[in-house]
C-alpha positions, -999 to +999 in steps of 0.1 A: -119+352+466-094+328+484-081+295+468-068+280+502-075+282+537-046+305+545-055+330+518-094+328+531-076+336+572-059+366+558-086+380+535-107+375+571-077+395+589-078+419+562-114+425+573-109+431+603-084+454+605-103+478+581-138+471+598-151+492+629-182+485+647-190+501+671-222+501+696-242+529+712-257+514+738-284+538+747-296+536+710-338+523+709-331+496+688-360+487+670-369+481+629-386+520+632-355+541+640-334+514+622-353+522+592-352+562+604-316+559+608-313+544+571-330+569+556-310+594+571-275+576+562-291+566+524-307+608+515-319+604+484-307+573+469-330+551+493-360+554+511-354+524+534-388+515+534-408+492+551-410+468+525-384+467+503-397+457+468-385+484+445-420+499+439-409+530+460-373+534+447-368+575+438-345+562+409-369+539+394-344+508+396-355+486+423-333+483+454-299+497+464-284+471+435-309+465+410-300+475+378-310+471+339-350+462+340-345+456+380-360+416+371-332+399+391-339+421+421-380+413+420-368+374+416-346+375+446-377+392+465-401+365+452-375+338+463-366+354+497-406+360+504-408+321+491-381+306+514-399+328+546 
């Protein structure tokens, strides 16, 4: 969290400098082997799937971040399926 503008430009910096991306270019880019590729990278701890609602979740906590009764993560669903 910055307080001033300067502090906000160097936290941004800060990013940056520990931040790669990089691009493979040859890569099908499409929400299929995105979602392939993420349930590769996430094993066990996420299915990546198609609709992510935490009715699938192997842990029983919906989503990556829901925790507790998972109520705030099906209320920033609802609101997110809302505002589309």
């Amino acid at each position: 969290m910055a307080n001033t503008l300067e502090e906000a430009e160097q936290a941004v910096a800060k990013c940056k400098e520990i931040l790669k991306i990089s691009i493979v270019q040859d890569m099908e880019i499409s929400m299929e082997s995105i979602r392939l590729s993420a349930r590769d990278k996430f094993k066990k701890v996420c299915y990546a799937c198609k609709t992510c609602d935490g009715a699938n979740c192997p842990s029983g906590v919906p989503g990556m971040g829901g925790i507790g009764t998972g109520a705030s993560f099906r209320e920033n669903i609802e609101s997110l399926n809302r505002y589309k």
